[in-house]
C-alpha positions, 0 to 999 in steps of 0.5 A: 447901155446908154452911149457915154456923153462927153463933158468938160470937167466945168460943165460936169461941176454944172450940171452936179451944182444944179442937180443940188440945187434942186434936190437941197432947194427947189424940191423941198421948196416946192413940197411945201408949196403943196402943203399950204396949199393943200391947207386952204382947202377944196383942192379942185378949184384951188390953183395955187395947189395945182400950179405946185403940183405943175412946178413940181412935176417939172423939178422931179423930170429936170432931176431925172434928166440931170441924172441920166446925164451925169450918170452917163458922162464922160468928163475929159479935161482939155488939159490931157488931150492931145493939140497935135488934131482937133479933139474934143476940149481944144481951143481952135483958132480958125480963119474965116477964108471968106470973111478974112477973118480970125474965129476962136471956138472950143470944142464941148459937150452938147450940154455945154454949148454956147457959140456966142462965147465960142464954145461949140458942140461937138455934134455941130457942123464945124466941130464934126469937120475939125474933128481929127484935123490939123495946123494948117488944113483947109476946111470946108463946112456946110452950114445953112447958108451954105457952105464955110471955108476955114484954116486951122490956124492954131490947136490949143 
């Protein structure tokens, strides 16, 4: 049995909305891509036909992919957990103790990572040391350049 993937209900709705997207839009784009350029002819020399047949391997493997996921996640909406430790969903408001300044990241699935605009996966290095934390703790994380030292100051 393949191991349950967190999601946050917004990127659960993502993931759902792309895999229509390509069932409804894309693949049958793409098919008939191939029959036209099936039309034209000797299929050994013509590109356009290959180059179909390429996209469209790609949009069955991104199908697969995407259902793989969907079928094996896990949505938790950040309303229901717990603020009282640092779960999956929450918003946490750290300070940077070296750089004496204030960080906001939430805590998502790997699919749903994005630390410029604060959203970190769960499998990261920061998130993996807030894990089960609370108001007040001093963290440490060892990160590439070294090692980060931050304060929860605040679980939403």
């Amino acid at each position: 049995m393949a191991e349950k993937m967190l999601i946050t209900p917004e990127g659960y709705r993502k993931l759902l909305e792309e895999m229509e997207d390509l069932q409804k839009n894309q693949r049958p784009a793409i098919i008939k891509e191939i029959e036209e350029a099936r039309a034209k002819g000797d299929l050994s020399e013509n590109a356009e036909y290959h180059a179909a047949k390429e996209k469209h391997a790609l949009i069955e493997n991104r199908i697969s992919e995407l259902s793989k996921k969907i079928n094996n996640a896990q949505v938790v909406d950040p309303e229901t957990v717990p603020k009282d430790r640092v779960n999956f969903g929450c918003k946490v408001i750290l300070y940077d103790i070296e750089k004496e300044e204030e960080i906001e990241y939430m805590i998502v699935g790997e699919d749903e990572s994005d630390p410029e605009n604060g959203k970190i996966s769960i499998n990261s290095p920061i998130a993996r040391s807030l894990l089960g934390k609370q108001e007040g703790d001093e963290v440490e994380v060892k990160v590439p350049a070294g090692v980060r030292r931050f304060e929860i100051e605040e679980i939403k």
